[in-house]
C-alpha positions in Angstrom: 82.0 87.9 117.0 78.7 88.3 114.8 78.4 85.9 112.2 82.2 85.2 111.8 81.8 81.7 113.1 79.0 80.6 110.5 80.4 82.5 107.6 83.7 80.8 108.1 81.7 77.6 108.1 80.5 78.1 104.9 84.0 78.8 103.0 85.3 76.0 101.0 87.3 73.4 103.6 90.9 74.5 102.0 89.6 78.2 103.1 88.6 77.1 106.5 91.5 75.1 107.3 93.8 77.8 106.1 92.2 80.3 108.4 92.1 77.7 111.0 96.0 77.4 111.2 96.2 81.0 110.9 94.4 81.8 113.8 95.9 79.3 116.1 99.1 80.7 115.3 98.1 84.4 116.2 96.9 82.0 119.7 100.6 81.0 119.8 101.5 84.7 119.4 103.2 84.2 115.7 102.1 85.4 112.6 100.7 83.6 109.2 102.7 84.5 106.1 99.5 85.8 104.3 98.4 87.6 107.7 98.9 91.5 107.5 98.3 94.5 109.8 95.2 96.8 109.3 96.2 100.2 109.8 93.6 101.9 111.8 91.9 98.8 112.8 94.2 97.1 115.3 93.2 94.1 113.6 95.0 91.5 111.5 93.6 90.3 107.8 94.6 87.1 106.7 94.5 86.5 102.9 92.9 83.3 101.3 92.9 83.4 97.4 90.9 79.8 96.6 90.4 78.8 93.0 90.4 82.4 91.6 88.1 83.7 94.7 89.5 85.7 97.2 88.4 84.8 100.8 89.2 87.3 104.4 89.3 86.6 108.2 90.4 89.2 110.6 91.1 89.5 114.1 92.3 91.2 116.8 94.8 90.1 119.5 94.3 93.9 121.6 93.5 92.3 124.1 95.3 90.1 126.7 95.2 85.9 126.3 92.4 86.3 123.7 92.0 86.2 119.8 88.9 87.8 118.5 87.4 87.0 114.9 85.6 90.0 114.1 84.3 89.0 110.4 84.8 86.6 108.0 84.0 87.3 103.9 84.2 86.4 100.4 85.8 89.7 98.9 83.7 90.4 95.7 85.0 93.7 95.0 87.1 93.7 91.9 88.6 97.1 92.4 91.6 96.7 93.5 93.0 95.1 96.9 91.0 97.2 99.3 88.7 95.9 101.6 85.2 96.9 101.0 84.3 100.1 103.1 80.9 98.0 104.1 83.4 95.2 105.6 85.3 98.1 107.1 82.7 99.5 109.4 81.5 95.9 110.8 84.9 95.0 111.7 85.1 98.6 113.7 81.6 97.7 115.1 83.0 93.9 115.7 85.8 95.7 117.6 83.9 98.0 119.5 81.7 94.9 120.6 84.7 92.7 121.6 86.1 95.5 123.7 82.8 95.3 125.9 82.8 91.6 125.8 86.7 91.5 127.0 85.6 94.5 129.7 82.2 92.4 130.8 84.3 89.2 130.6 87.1 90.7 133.2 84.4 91.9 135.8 83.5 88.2 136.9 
């Protein structure tokens, strides 16, 4: 969704190749070991620390026979483990947008 795609591009190859597996896997319907729920989000984050940088994919699998990225980022923040409220309302936007893209997608 959005800009996921060319962000994800842009990560560091180990980065991209980690996020890679972990979203076939969610495809396979398993789970990465550095994948973890987001409460409130339906969504999954998966973890990429890189040489001292901290680097985020999520996705949803809400709906049926698909995997949605909904954002990919660099986490700058240095307070703590949260997820930057900014990065928090795009991925409920994201979510909102893959919902009508799933709906759209069902009608043809």
């Amino acid at each position: 969704m959005g800009t996921s795609r060319r962000k994800l591009k842009n990560f560091p190859e180990d980065v991209r190749h980690e996020i890679g597996y972990a979203l076939y896997l969610a495809q396979c319907g398993e789970s990465y070991r550095s994948a973890k729920h987001m409460p409130g989000y339906n969504a999954v984050e998966i973890l990429v620390d890189y040489d001292g940088d901290a680097f985020r994919g999520v996705y949803t699998t809400k709906f049926q026979n698909c995997v949605y990225v909904l954002h990919c980022f660099q986490k700058k923040s240095k307070k703590g483990i949260a997820t930057p409220k900014p990065d928090l309302d795009l991925i409920r936007t994201r979510m909102k947008e893959a919902e009508e893209h799933y709906k759209a997608s069902k009608k043809i």
